[in-house]
N, C-alpha and C positions, 0 to 999 in steps of 0.2 A: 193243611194250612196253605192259603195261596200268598203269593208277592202281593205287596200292595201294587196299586198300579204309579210308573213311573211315570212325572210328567215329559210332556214331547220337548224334547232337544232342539233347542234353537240352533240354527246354522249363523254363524258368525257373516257379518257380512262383508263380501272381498274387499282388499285393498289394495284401493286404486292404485295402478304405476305411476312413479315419479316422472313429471314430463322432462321430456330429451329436454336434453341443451340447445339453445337453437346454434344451428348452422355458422362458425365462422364469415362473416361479410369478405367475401374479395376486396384486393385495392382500390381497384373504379367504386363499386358497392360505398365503400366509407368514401374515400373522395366525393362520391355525390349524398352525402349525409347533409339535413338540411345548415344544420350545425358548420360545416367547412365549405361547402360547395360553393361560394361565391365567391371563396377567396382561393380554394385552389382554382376554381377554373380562368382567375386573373393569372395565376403562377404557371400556367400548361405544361408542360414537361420537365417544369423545377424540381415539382414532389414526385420520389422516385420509388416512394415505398410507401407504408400505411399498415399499421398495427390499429387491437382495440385492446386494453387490458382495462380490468375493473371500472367497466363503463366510459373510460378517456383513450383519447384517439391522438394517437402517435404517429406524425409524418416524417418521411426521413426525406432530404432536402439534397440536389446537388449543391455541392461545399458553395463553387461558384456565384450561386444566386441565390446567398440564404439571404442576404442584404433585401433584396425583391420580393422573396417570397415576405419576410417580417414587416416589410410596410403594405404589403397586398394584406395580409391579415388586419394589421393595425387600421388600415383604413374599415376594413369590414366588422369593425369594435374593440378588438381585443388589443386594448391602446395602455394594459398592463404589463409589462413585463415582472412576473413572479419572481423567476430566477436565469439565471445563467450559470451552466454550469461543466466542468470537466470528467471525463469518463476515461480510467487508460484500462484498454483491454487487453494489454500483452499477456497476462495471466488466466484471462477467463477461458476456461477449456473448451477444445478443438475448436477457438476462433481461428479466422480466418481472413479478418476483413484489416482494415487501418487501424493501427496503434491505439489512436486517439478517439474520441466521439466529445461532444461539446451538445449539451441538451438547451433549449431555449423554452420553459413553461411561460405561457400566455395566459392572459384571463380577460374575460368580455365582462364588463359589470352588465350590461344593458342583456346579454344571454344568462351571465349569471354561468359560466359554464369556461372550463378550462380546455385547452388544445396545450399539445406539445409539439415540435418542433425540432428535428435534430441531424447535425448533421457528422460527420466523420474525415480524417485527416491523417496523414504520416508526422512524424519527426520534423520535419524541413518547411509542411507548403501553411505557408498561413491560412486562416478564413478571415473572409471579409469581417468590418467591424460591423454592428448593428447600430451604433452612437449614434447617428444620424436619424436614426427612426425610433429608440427609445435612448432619452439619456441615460436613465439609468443602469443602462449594459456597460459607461463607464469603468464603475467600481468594479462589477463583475464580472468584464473582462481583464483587466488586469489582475483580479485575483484569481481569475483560471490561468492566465499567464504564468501569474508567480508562482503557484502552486503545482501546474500540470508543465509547463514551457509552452504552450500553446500559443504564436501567435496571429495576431488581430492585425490583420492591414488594413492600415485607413484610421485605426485608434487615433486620437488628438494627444495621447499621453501615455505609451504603453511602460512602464516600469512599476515594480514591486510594488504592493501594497500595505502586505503581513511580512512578509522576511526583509532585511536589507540590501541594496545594491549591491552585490558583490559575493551575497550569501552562493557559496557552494552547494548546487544541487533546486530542486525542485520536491517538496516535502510529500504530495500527492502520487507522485508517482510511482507504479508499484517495485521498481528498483532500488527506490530510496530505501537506507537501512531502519528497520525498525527502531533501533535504538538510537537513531541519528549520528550526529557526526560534532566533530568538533568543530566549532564556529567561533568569531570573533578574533579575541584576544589569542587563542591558541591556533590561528590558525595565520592570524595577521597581529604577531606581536607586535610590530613597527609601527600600527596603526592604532590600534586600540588597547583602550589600559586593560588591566587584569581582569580579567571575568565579565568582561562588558563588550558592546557589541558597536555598532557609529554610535558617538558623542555628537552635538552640535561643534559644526566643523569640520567634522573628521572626516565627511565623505565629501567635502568642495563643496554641497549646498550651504543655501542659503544658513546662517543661525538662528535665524529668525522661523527657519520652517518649522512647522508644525508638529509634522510629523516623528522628529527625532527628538529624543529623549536628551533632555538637560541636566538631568539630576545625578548625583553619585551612582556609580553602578558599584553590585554586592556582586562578591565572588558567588557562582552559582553550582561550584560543582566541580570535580571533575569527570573525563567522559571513561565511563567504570574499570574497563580494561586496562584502560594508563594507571588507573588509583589501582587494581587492584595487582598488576605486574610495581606497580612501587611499591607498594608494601610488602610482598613476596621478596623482594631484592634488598629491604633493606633488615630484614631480618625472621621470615618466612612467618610473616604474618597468616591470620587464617583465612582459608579463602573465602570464594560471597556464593553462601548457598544457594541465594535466591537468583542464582545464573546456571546451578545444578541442571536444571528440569531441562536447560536449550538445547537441542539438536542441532546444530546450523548446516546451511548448505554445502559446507564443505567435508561433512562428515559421511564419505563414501568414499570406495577402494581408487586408488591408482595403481599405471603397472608397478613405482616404486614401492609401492606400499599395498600390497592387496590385503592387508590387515586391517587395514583403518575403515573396518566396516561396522557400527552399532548393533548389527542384527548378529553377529559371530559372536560364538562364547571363546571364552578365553584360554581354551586349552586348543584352537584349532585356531587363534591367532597367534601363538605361541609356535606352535607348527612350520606355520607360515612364513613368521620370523628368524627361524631358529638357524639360519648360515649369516644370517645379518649380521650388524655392528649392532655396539651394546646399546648404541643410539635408535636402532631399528629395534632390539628387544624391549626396550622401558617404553621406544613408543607402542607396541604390538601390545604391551600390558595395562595401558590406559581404555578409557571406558568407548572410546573413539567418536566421542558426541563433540568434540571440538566445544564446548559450554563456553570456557576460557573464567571461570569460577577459579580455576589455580592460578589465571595471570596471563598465561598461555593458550594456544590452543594443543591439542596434543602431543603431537609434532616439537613444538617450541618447548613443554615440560620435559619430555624427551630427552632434547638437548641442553636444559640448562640443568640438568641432573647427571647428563655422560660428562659436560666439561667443568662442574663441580661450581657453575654458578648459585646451585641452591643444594641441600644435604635434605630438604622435607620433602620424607616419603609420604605423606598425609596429604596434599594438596587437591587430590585427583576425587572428590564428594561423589558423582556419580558412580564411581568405581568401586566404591567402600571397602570393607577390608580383602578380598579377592585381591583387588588391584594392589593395596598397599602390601599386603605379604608378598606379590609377582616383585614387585618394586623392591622389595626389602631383600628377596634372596639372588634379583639378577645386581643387586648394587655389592652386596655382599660376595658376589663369586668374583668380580670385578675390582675387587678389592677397594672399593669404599665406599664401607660402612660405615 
């Protein structure tokens, strides 16, 4: 008996390679893009740089002559301004360059087509304002002011927008604390009523401005760590678990304390401890996340546990029963229990 006969096997047909990516454009390259190139070539050696990401083209500006370069563009159509806005890079990894960056997005209705614009600055040197060539960098400059400390020379009116005169701090900034700070009334009782912030009057403007809030102000809080060390002292209330999870930046060894490390288990901070004061053992037995969920930061529980400001061994959540039994038997050898 023979095979039947099999049909002929078709070969698949190749698939084609995916085309390269094309070639990164140089800076001159985008500078003479038909798109910019009229208006950088009015700016000459303003524009110091030149990116392309997702199809838009990003010039980077000497600080000096953004004023110049922004009405060389506006005159060339792009008589939008989209946004203005603040960049602090002190965080972004292995930069290198100024603190600050300040982005100007443009738009040309008549191209139909977006540029950006941006330039970079320290702490101290202002950038020119752009008011004079779009008014609307007004608002937007003084809200990168208020927000970043950025300022604008030549602004007609540079003060706060969003925060008030006298607000402590700039809220953008990557130093500002995440959890904010106390403001107002708590910080200017003399000034401001309870839990409120300037009233009409209180800051010497006008009454009649706009800007400031005329109505009752409602108590709004207070800032957690003070509510949560008062309630701890006034009769060891429970802590606030929902500050358990934090790490803060202050939770890593020093030479006084080479314990106060979160990554050590607790029988090699114990160790570490073990010639200290009883103040040094109850601290080396906390969970060393400095959370501040007890009221405290470790340190501080520590201490009001050696000089017998608080008796709750339970305060310490991230530590859970580990920490409380270290706590219960270095309070107990110490004689109080």
């Amino acid at each position: 008996m023979t095979d039947a006969p099999q049909p002929p096997q078709q070969s698949k047909p190749a698939v084609p390679a995916a085309p390269a990516a094309p070639a990164a454009r140089s800076v001159e390259e985008i500078k003479r893009d038909p798109l910019v190139a009229q208006a950088c070539a009015r700016s000459g050696d303003a524009i110091i740089g030149a990116k392309e990401f997702a199809g838009e083209i990003s010039l980077t500006v000497a600080r000096d002559r953004i004023a110049d370069v922004a009405r060389a563009f506006r005159d060339d159509g792009f008589n939008y301004l989209v946004d203005l806005s603040g960049v602090d890079y002190s965080k972004y990894p292995a930069w290198t360059g100024e603190r600050f960056g300040v982005s100007y997005t443009l738009y040309s209705f008549t191209k139909n087509n977006r540029v950006r614009l941006k330039v970079t600055t320290d702490e101290s040197t202002p950038i020119p304002s752009v008011t004079s060539v779009w008014k609307t960098a007004n608002w937007h400059e003084r809200e990168t002011f208020d927000m970043f400390g950025i300022v604008f020379d030549g602004h007609p009116n540079l003060e706060r927008i969003l925060m008030w005169e006298g607000f402590n701090g700039h809220p953008l900034r990557k130093d500002f604390p995440i959890r904010g700070i106390d403001t107002g009334a708590r910080i200017y009782p003399e000034v401001f009523p309870e839990g409120g912030g300037p009233k009409a009057g209180s800051t010497g403007k006008d009454v009649k401005d706009v800007n400031i809030y005329k109505g009752e102000w409602k108590h709004y809080g207070t800032w957690p760590v003070a509510e949560i060390q008062q309630r701890a002292a006034i009769g060891g209330q429970p802590p606030a678990p929902e500050l358990a999870g934090v790490v803060a930046e202050t939770a890593k060894p020093t030479e006084e304390a080479p314990w106060h490390d979160p990554e050590k288990a607790l029988p090699e901070r114990m160790e570490l401890a073990k010639a200290g004061s009883l103040k040094d053992k109850l601290f080396a037995a906390m969970a060393q996340t400095d959370c501040t969920a007890c009221g405290w930061d470790c340190e501080g529980y520590a201490e009001a546990l050696a000089k017998g400001e608080t008796k709750d061994i339970t305060l310490c959540v991230p530590g859970e029963d580990e920490t409380e039994s270290m706590l219960k038997q270095l309070m107990a050898g110490a004689g109080k229990a």
